[in-house]
PyMOL commands that place a pseudoatom at each C-alpha (Angstrom):
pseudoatom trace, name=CA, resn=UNK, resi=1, chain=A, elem=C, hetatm=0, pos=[94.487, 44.282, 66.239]
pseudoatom trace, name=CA, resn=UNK, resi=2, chain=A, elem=C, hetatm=0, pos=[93.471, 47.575, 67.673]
pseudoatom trace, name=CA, resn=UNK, resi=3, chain=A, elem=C, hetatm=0, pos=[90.391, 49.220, 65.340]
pseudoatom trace, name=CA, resn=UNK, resi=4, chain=A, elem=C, hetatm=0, pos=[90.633, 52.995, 65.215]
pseudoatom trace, name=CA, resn=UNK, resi=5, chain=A, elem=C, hetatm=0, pos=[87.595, 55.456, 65.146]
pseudoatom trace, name=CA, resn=UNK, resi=6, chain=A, elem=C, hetatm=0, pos=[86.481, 57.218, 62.056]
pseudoatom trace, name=CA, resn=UNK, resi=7, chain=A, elem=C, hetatm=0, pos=[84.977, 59.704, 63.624]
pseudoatom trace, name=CA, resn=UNK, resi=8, chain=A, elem=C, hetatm=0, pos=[85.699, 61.732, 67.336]
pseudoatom trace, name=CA, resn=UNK, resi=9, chain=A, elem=C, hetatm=0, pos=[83.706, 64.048, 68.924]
pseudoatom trace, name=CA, resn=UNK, resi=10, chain=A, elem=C, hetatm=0, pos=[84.236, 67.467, 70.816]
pseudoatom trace, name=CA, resn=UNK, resi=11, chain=A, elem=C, hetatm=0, pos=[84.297, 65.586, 74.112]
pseudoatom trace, name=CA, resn=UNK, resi=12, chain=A, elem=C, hetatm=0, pos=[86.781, 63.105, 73.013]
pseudoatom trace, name=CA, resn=UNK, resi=13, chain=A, elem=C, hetatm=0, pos=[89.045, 65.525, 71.487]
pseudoatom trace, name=CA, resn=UNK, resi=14, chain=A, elem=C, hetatm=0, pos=[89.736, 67.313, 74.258]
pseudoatom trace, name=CA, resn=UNK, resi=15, chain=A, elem=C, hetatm=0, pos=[90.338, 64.323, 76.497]
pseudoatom trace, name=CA, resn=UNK, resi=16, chain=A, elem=C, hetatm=0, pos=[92.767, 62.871, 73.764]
pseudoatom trace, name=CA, resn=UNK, resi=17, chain=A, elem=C, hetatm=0, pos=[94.765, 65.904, 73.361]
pseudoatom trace, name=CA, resn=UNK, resi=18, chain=A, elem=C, hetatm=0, pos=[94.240, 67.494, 77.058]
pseudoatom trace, name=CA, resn=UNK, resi=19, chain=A, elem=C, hetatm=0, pos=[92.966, 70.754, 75.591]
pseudoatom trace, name=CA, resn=UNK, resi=20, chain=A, elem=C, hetatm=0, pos=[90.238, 72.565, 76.707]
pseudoatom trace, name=CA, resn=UNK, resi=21, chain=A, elem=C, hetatm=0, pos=[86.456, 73.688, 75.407]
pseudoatom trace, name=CA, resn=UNK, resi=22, chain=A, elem=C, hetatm=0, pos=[87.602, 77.431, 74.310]
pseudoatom trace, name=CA, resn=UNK, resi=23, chain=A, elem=C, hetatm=0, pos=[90.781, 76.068, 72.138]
pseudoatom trace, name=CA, resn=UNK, resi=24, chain=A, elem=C, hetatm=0, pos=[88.655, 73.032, 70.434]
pseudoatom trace, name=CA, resn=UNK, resi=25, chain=A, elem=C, hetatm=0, pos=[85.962, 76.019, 69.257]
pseudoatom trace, name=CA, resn=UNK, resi=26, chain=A, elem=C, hetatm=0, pos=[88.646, 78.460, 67.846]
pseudoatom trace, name=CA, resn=UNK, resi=27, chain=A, elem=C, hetatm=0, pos=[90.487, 75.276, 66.059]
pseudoatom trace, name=CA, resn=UNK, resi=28, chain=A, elem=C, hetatm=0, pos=[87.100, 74.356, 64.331]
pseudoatom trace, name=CA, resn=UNK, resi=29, chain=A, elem=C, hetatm=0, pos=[86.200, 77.724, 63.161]
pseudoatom trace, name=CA, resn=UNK, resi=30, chain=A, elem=C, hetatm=0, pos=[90.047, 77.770, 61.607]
pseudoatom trace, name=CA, resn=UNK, resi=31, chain=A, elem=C, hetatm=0, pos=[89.077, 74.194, 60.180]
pseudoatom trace, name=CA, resn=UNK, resi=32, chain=A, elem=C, hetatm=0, pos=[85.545, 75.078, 59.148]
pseudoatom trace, name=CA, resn=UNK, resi=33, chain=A, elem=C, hetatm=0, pos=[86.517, 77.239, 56.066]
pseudoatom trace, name=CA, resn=UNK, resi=34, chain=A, elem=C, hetatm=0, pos=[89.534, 74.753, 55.149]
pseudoatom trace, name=CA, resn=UNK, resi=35, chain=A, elem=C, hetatm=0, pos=[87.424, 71.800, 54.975]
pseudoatom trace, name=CA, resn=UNK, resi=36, chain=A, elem=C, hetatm=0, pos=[83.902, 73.776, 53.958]
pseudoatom trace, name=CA, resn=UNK, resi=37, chain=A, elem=C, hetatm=0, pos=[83.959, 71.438, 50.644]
pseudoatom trace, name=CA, resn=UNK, resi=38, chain=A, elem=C, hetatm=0, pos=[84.759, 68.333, 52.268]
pseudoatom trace, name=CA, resn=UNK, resi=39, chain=A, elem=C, hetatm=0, pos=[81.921, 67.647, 54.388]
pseudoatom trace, name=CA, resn=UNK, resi=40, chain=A, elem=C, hetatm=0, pos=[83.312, 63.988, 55.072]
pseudoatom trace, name=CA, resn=UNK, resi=41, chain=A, elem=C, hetatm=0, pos=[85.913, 65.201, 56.684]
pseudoatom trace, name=CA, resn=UNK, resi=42, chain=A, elem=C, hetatm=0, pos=[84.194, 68.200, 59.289]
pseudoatom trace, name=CA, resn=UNK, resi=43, chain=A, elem=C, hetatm=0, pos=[80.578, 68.550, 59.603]
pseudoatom trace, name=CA, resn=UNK, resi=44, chain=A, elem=C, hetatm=0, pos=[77.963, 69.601, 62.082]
pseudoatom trace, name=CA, resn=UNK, resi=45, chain=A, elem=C, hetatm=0, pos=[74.617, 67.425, 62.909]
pseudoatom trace, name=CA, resn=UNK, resi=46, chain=A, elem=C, hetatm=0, pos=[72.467, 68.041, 65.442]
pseudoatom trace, name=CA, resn=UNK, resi=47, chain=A, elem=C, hetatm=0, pos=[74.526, 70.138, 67.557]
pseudoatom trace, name=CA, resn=UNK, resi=48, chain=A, elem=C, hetatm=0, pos=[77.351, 68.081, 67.522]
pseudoatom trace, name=CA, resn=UNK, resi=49, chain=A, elem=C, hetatm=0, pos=[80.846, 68.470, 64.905]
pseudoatom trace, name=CA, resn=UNK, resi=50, chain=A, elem=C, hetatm=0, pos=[82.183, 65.267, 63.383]
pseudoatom trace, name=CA, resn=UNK, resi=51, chain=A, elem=C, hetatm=0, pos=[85.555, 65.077, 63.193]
pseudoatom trace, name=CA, resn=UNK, resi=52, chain=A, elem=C, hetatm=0, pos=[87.358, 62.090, 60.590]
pseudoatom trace, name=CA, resn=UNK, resi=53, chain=A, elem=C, hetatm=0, pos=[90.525, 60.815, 62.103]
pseudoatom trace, name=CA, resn=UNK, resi=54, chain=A, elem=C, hetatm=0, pos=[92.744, 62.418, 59.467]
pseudoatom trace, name=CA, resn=UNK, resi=55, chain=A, elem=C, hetatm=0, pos=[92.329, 65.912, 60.963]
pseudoatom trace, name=CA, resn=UNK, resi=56, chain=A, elem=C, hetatm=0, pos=[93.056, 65.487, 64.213]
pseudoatom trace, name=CA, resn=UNK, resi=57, chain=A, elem=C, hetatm=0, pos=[96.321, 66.231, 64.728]
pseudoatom trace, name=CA, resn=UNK, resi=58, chain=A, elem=C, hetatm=0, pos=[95.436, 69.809, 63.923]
pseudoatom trace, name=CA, resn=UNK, resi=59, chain=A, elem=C, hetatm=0, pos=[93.884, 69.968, 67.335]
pseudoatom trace, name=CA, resn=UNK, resi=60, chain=A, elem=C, hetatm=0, pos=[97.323, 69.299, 69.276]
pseudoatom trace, name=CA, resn=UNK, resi=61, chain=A, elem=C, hetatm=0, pos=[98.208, 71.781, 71.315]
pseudoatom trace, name=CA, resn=UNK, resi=62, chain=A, elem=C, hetatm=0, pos=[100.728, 74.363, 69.427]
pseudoatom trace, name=CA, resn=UNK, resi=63, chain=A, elem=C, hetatm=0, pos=[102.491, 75.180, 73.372]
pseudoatom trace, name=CA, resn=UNK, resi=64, chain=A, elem=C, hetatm=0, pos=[103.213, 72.743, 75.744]
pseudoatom trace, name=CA, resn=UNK, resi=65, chain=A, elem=C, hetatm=0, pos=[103.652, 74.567, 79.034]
pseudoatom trace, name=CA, resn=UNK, resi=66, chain=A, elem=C, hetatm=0, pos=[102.177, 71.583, 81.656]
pseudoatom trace, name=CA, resn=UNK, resi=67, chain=A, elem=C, hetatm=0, pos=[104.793, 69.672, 82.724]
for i in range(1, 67): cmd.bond("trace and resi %d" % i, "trace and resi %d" % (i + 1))
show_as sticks, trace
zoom trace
């Protein structure tokens, strides 16, 4: 039985959904306001977001143009 993360970083974002610095930084200033009262779910320490599992399909890309 596979365990899943609760938690991704920038860095493993964009290697899970191919997708590149610029595109991860406009997604989480979109995200930042949805989820300002949720801090569990998005949240900034030390430099680096946290990002729960439950979002993350927000940062697939909206085009796919690679083939």
């Amino acid at each position: 039985m596979k365990k899943f993360k609760t938690y991704y970083s920038t860095a493993e974002i964009m290697e899970l959904y191919d997708i590149s610095e610029r595109t991860v930084r406009y997604r989480l200033l979109e995200l930042k306001d949805k989820y300002k009262e949720r801090p569990s779910i998005l949240s900034k320490k030390n430099e680096k977001w946290r990002i729960h599992n439950s979002i993350t399909e927000h940062f697939s890309p909206k085009r796919n143009n690679k083939n």
